[in-house]
mmCIF file as Biopython writes it, N, C-alpha, C and O atoms, coordinates in Angstrom:
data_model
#
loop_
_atom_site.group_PDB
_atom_site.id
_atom_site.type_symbol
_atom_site.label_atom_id
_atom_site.label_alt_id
_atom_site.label_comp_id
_atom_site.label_asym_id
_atom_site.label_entity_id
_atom_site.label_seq_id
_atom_site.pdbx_PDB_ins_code
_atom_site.Cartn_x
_atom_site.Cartn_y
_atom_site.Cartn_z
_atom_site.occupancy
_atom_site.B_iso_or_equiv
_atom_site.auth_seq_id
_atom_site.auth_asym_id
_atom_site.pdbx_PDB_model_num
ATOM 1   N N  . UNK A ? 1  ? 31.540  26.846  -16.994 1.0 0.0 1  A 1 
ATOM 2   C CA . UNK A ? 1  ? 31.330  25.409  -17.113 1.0 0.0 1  A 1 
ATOM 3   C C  . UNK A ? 1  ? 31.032  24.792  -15.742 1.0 0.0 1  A 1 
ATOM 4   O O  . UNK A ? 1  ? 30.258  23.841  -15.858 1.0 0.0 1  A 1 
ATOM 5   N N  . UNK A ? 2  ? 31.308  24.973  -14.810 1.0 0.0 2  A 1 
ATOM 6   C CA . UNK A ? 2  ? 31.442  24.718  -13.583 1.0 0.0 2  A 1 
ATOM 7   C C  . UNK A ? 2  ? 30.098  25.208  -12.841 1.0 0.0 2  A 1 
ATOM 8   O O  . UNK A ? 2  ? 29.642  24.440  -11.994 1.0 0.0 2  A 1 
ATOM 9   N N  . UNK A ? 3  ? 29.511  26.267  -13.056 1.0 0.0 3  A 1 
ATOM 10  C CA . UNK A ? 3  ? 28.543  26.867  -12.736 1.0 0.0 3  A 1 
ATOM 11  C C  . UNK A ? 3  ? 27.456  26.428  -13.175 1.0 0.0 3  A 1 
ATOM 12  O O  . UNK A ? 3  ? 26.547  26.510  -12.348 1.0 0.0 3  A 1 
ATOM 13  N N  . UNK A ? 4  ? 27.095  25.861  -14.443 1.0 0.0 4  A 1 
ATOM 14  C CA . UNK A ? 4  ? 26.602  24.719  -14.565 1.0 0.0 4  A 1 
ATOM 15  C C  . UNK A ? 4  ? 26.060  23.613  -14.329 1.0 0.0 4  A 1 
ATOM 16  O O  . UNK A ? 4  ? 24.931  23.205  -14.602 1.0 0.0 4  A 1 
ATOM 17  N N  . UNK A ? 5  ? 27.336  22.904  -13.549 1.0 0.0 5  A 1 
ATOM 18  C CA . UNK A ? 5  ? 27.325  21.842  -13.083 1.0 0.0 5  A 1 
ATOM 19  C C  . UNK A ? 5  ? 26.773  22.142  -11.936 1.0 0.0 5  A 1 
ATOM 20  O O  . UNK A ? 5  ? 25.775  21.422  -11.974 1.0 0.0 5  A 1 
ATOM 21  N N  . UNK A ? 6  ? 26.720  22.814  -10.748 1.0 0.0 6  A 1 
ATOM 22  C CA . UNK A ? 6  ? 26.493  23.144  -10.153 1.0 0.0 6  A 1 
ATOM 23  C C  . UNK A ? 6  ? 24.612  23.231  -9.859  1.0 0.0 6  A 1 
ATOM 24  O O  . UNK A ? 6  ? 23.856  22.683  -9.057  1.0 0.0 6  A 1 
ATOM 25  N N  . UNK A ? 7  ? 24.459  24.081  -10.826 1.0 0.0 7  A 1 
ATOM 26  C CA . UNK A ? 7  ? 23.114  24.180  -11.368 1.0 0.0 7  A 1 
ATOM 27  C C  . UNK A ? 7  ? 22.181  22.738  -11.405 1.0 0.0 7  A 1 
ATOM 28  O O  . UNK A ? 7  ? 21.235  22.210  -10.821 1.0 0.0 7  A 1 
ATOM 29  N N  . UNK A ? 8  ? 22.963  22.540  -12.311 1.0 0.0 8  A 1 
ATOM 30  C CA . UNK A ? 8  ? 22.558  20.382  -12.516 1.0 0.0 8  A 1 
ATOM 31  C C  . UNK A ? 8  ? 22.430  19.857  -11.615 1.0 0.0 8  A 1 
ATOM 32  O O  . UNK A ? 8  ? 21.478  19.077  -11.584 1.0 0.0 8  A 1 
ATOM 33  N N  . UNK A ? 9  ? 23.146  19.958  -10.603 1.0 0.0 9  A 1 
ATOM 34  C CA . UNK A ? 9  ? 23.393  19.510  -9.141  1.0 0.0 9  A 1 
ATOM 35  C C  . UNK A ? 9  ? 21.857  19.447  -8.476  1.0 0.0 9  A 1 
ATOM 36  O O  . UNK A ? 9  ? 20.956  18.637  -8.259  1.0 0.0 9  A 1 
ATOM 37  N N  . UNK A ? 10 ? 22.191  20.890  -8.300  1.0 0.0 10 A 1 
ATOM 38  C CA . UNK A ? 10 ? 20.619  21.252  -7.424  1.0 0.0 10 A 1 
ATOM 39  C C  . UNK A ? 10 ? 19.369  21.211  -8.278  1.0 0.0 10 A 1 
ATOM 40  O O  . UNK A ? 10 ? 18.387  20.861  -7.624  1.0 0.0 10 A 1 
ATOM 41  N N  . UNK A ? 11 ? 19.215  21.375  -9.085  1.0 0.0 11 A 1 
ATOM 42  C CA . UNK A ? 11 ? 18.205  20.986  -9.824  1.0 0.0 11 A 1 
ATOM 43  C C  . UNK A ? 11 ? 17.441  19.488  -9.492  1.0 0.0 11 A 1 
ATOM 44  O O  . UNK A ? 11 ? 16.274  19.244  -9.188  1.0 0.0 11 A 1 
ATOM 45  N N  . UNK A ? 12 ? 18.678  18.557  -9.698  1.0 0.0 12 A 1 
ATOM 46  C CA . UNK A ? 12 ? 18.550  16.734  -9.181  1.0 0.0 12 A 1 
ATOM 47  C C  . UNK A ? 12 ? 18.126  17.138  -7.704  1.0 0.0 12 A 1 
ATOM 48  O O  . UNK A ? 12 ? 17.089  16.581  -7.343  1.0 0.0 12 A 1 
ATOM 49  N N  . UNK A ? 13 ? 18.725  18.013  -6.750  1.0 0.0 13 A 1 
ATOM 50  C CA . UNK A ? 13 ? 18.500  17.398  -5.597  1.0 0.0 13 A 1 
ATOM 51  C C  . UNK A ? 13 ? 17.298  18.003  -5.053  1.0 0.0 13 A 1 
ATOM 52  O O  . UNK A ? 13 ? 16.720  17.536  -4.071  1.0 0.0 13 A 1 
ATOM 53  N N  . UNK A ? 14 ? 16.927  19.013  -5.665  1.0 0.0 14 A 1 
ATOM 54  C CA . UNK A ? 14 ? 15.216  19.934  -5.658  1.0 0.0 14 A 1 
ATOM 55  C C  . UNK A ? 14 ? 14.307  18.465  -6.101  1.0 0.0 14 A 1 
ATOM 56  O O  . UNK A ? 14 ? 13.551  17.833  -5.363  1.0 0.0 14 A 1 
ATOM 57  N N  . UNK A ? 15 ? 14.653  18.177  -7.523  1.0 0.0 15 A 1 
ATOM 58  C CA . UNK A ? 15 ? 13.558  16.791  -8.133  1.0 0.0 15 A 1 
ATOM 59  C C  . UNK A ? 15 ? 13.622  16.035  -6.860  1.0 0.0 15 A 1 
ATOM 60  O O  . UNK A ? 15 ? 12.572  16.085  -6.220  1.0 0.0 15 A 1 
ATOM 61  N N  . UNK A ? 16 ? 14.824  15.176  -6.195  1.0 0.0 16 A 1 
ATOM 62  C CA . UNK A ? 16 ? 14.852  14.224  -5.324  1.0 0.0 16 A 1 
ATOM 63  C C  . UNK A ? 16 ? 14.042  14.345  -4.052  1.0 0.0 16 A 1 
ATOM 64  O O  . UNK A ? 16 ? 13.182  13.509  -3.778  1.0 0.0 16 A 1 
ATOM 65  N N  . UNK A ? 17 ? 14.328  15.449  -3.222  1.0 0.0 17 A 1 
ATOM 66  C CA . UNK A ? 17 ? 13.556  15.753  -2.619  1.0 0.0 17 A 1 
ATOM 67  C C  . UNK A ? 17 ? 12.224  16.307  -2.185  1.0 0.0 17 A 1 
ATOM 68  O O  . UNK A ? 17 ? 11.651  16.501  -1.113  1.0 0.0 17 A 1 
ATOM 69  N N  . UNK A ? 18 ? 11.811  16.594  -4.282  1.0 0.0 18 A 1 
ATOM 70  C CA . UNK A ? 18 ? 10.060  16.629  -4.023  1.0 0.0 18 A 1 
ATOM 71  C C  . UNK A ? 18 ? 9.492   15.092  -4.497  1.0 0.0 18 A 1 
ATOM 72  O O  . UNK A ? 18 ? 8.421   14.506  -4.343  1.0 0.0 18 A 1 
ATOM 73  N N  . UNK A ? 19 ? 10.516  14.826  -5.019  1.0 0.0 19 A 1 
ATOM 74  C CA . UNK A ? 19 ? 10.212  12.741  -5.040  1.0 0.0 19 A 1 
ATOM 75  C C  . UNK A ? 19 ? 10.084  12.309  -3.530  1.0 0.0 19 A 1 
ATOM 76  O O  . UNK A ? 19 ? 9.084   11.819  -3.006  1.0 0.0 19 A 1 
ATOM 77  N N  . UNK A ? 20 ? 11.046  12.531  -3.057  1.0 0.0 20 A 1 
ATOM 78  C CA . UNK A ? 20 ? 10.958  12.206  -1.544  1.0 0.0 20 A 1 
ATOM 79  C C  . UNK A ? 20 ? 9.871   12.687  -0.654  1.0 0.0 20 A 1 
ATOM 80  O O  . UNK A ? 20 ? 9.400   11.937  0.201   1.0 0.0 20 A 1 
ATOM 81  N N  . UNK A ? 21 ? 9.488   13.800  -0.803  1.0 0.0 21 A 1 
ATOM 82  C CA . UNK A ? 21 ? 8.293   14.449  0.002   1.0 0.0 21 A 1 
ATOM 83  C C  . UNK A ? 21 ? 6.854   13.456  -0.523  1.0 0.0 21 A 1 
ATOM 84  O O  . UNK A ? 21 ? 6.168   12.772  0.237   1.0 0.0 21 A 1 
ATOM 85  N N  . UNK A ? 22 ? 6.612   13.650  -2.335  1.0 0.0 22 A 1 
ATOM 86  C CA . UNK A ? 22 ? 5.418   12.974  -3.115  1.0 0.0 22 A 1 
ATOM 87  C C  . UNK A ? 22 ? 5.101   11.520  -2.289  1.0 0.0 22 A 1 
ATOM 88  O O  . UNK A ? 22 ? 3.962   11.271  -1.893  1.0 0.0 22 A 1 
ATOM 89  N N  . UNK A ? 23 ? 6.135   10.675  -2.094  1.0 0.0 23 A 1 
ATOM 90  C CA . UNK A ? 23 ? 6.425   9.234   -1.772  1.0 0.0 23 A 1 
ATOM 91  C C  . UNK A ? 23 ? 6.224   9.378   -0.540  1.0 0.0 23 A 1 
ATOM 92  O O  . UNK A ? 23 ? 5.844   8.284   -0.123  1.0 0.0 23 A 1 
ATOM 93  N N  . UNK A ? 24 ? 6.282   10.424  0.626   1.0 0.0 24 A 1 
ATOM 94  C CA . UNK A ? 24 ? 5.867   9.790   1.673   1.0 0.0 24 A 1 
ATOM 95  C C  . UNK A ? 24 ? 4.334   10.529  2.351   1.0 0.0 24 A 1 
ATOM 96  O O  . UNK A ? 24 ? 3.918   10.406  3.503   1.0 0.0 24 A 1 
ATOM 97  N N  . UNK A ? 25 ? 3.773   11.222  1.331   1.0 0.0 25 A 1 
ATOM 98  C CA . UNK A ? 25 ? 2.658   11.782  1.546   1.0 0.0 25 A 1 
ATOM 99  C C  . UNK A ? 25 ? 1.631   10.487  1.064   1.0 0.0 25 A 1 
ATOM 100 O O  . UNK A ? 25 ? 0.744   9.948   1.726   1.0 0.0 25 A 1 
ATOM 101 N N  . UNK A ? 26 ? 2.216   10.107  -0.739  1.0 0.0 26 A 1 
ATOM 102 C CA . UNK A ? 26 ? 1.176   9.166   -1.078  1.0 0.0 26 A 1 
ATOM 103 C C  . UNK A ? 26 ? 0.978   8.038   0.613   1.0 0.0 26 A 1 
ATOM 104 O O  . UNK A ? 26 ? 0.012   7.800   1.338   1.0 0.0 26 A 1 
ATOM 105 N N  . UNK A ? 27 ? 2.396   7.626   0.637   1.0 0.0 27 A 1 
ATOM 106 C CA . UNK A ? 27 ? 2.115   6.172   1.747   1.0 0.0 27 A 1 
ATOM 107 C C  . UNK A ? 27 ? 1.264   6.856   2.876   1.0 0.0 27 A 1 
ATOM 108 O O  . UNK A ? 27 ? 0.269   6.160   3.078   1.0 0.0 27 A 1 
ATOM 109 N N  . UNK A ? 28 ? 1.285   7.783   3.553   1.0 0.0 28 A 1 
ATOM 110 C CA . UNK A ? 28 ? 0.443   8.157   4.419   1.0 0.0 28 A 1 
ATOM 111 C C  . UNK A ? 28 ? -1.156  8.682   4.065   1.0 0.0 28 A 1 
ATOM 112 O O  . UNK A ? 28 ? -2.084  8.650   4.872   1.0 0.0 28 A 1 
ATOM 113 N N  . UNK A ? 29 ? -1.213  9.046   3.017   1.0 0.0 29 A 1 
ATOM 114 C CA . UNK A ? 29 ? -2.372  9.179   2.790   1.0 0.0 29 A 1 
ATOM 115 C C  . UNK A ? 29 ? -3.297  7.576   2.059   1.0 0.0 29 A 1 
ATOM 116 O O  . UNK A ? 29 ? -4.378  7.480   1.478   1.0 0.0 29 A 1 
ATOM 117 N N  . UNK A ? 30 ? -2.600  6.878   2.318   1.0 0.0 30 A 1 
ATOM 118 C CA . UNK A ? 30 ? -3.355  5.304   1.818   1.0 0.0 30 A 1 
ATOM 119 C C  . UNK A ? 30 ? -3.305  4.446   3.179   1.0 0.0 30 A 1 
ATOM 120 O O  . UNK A ? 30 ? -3.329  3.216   3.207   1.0 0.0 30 A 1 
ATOM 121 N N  . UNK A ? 31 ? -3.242  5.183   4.163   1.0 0.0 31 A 1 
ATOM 122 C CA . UNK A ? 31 ? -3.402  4.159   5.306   1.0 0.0 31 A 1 
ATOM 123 C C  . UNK A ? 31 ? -2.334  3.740   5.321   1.0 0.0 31 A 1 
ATOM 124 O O  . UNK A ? 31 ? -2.735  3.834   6.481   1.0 0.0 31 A 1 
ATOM 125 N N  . UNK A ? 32 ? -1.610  3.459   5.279   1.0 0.0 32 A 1 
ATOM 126 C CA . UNK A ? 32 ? -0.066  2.562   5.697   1.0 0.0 32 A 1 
ATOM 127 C C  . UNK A ? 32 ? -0.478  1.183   5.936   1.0 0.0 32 A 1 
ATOM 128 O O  . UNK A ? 32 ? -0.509  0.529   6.978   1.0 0.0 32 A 1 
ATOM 129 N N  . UNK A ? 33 ? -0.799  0.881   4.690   1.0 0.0 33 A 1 
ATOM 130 C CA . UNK A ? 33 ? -0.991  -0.768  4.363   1.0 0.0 33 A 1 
ATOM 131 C C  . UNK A ? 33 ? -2.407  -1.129  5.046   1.0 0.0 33 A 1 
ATOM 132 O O  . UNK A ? 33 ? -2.855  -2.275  4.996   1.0 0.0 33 A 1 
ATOM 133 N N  . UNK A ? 34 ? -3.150  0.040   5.753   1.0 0.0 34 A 1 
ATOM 134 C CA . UNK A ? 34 ? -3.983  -0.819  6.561   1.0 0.0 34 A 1 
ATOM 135 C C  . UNK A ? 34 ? -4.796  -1.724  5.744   1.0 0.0 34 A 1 
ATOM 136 O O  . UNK A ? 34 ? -5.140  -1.343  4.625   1.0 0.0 34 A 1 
ATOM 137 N N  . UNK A ? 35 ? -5.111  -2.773  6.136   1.0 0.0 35 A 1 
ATOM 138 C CA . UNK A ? 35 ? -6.291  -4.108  5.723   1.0 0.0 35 A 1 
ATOM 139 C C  . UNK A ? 35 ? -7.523  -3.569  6.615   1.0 0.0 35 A 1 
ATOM 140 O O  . UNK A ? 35 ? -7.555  -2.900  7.648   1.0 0.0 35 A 1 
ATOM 141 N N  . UNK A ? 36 ? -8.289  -3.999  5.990   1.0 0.0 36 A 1 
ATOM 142 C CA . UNK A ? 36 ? -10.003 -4.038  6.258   1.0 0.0 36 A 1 
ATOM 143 C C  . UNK A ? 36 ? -9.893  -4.716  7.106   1.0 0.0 36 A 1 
ATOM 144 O O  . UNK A ? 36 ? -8.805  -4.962  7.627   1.0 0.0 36 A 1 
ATOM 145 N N  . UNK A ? 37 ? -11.130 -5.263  7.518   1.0 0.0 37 A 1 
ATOM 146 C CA . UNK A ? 37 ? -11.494 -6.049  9.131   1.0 0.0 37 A 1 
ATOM 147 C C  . UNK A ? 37 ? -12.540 -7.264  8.042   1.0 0.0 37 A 1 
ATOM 148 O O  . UNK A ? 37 ? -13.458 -7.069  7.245   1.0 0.0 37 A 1 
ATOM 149 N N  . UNK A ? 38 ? -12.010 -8.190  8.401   1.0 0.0 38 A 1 
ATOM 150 C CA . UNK A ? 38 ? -13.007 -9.478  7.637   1.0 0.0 38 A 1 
ATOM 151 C C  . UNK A ? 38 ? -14.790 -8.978  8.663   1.0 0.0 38 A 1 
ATOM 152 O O  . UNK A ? 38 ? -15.073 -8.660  9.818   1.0 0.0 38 A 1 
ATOM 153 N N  . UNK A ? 39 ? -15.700 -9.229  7.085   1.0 0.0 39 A 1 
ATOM 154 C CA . UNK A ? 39 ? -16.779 -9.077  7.598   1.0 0.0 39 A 1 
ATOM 155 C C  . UNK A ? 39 ? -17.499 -10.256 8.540   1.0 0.0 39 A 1 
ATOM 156 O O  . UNK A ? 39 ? -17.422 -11.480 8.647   1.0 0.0 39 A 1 
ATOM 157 N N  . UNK A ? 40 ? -18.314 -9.062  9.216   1.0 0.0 40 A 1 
ATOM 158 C CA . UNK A ? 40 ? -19.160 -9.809  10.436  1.0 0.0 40 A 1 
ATOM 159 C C  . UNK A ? 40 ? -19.862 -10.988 10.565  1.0 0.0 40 A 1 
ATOM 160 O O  . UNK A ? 40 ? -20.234 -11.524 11.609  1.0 0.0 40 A 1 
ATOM 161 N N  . UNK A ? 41 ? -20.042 -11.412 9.238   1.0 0.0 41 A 1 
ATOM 162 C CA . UNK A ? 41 ? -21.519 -12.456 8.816   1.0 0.0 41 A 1 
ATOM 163 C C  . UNK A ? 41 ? -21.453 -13.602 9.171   1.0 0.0 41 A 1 
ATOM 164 O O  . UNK A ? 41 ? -21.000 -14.266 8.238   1.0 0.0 41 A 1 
ATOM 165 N N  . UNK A ? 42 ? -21.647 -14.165 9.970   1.0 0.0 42 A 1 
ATOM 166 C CA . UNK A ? 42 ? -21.713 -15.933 9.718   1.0 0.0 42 A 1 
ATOM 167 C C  . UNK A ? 42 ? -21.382 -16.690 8.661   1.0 0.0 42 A 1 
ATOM 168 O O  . UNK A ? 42 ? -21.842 -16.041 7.722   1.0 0.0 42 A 1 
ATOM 169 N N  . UNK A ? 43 ? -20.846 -17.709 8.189   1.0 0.0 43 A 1 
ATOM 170 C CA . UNK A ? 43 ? -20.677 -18.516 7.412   1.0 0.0 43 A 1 
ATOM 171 C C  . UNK A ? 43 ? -22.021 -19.038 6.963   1.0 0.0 43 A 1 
ATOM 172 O O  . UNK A ? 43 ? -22.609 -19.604 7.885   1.0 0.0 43 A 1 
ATOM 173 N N  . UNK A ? 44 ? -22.778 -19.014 5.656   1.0 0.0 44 A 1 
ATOM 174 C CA . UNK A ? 44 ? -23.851 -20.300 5.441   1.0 0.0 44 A 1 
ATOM 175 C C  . UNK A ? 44 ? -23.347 -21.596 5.232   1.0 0.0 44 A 1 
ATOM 176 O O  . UNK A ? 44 ? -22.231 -21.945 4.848   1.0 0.0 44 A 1 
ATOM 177 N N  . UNK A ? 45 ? -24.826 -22.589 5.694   1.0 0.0 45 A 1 
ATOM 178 C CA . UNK A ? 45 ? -24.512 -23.655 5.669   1.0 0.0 45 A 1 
ATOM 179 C C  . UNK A ? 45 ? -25.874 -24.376 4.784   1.0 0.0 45 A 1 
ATOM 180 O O  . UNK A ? 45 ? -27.009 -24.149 5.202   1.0 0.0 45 A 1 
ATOM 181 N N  . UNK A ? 46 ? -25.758 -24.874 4.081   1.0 0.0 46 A 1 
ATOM 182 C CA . UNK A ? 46 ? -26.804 -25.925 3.340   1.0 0.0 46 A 1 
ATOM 183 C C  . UNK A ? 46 ? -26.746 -27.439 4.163   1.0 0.0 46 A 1 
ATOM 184 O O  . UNK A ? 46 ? -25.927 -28.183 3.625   1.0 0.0 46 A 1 
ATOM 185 N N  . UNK A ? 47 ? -27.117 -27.770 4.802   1.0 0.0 47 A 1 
ATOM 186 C CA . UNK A ? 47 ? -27.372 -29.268 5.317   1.0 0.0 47 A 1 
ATOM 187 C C  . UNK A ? 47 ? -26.303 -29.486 5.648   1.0 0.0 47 A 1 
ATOM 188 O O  . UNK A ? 47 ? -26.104 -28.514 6.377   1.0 0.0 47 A 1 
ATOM 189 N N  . UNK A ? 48 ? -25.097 -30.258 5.675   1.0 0.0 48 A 1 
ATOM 190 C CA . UNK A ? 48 ? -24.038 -30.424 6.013   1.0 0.0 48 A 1 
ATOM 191 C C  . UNK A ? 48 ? -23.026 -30.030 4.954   1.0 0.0 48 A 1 
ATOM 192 O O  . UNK A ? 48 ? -21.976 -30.673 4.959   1.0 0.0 48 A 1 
ATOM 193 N N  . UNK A ? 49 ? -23.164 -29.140 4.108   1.0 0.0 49 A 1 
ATOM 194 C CA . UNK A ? 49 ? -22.099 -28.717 3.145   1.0 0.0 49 A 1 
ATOM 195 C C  . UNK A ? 49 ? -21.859 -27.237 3.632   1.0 0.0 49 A 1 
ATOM 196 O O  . UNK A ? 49 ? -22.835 -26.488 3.584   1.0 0.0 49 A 1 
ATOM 197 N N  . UNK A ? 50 ? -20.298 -26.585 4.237   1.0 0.0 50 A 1 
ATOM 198 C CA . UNK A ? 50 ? -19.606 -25.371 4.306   1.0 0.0 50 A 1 
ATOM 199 C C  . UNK A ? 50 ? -20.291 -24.938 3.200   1.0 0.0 50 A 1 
ATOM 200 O O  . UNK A ? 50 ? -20.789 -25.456 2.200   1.0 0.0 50 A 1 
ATOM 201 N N  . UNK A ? 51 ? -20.109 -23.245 3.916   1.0 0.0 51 A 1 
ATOM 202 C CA . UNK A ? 51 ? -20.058 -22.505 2.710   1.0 0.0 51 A 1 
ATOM 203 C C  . UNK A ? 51 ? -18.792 -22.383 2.151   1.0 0.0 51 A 1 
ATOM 204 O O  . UNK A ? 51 ? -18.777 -21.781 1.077   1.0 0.0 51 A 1 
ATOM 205 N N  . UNK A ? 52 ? -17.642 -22.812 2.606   1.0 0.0 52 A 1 
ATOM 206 C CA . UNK A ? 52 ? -16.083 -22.516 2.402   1.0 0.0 52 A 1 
ATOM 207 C C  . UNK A ? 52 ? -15.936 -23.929 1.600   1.0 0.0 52 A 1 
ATOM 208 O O  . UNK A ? 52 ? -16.678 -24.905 1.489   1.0 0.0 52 A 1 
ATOM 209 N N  . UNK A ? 53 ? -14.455 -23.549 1.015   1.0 0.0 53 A 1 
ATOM 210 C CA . UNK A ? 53 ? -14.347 -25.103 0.547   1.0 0.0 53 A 1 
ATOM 211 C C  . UNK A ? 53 ? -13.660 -25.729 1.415   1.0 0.0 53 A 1 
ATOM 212 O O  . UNK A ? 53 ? -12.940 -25.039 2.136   1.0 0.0 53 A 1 
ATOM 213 N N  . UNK A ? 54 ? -13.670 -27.071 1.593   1.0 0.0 54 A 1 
ATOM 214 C CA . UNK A ? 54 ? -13.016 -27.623 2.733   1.0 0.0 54 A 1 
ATOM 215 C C  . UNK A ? 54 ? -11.634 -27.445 2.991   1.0 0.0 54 A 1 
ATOM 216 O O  . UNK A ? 54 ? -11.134 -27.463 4.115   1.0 0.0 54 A 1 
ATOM 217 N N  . UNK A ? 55 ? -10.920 -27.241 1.731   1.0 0.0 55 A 1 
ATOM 218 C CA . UNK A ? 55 ? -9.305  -26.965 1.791   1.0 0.0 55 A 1 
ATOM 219 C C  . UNK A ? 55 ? -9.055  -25.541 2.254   1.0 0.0 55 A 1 
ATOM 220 O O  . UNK A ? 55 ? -7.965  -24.968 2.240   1.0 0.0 55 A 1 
ATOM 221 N N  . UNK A ? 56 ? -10.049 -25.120 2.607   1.0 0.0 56 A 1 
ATOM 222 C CA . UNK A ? 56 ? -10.112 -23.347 3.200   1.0 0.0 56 A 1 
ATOM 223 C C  . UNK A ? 56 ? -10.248 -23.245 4.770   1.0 0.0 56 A 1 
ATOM 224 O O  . UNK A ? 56 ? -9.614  -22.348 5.325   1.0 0.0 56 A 1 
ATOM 225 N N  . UNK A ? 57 ? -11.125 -24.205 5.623   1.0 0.0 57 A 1 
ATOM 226 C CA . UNK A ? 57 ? -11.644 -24.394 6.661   1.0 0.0 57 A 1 
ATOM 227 C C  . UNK A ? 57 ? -10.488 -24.746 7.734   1.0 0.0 57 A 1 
ATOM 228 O O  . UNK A ? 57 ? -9.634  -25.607 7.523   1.0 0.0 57 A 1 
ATOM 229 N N  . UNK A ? 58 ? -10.567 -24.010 8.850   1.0 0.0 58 A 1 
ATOM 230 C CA . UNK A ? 58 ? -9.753  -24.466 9.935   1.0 0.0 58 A 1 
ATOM 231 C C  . UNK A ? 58 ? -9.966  -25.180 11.026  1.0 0.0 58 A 1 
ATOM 232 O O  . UNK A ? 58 ? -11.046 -24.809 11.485  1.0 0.0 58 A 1 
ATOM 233 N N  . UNK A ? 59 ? -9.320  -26.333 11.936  1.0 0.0 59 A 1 
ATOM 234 C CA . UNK A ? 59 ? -10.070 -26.716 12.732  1.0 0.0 59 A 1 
ATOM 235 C C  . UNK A ? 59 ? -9.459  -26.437 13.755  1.0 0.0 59 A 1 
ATOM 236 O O  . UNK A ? 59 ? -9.946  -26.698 14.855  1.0 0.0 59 A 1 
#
């Protein structure tokens, strides 16, 4: 009975620690949160109307 348990034991801590390995391969293989770089382009402009909406614009 005991031998068992035992068994159960390591079994969980084999799963845990290929959970643990899976989880830190995915995060490293996705960049570690990196963000893109906002593109290069200029803003258009029609006559005096942003291309942004004004509640977007910084001064």
């Amino acid at each position: 009975m005991a031998g068992s348990i035992v068994v159960v034991l390591i079994v969980l801590a084999v799963a845990a620690a290929v959970a643990i390995v899976a989880t830190v391969r995915v995060v490293v293989r996705d960049g570690r949160g990196h963000i893109p770089t906002e593109p290069s382009q200029r803003p258009w402009t029609a006559g005096n109307l942003p291309s942004q909406p004004y509640s977007m614009i910084r001064f």
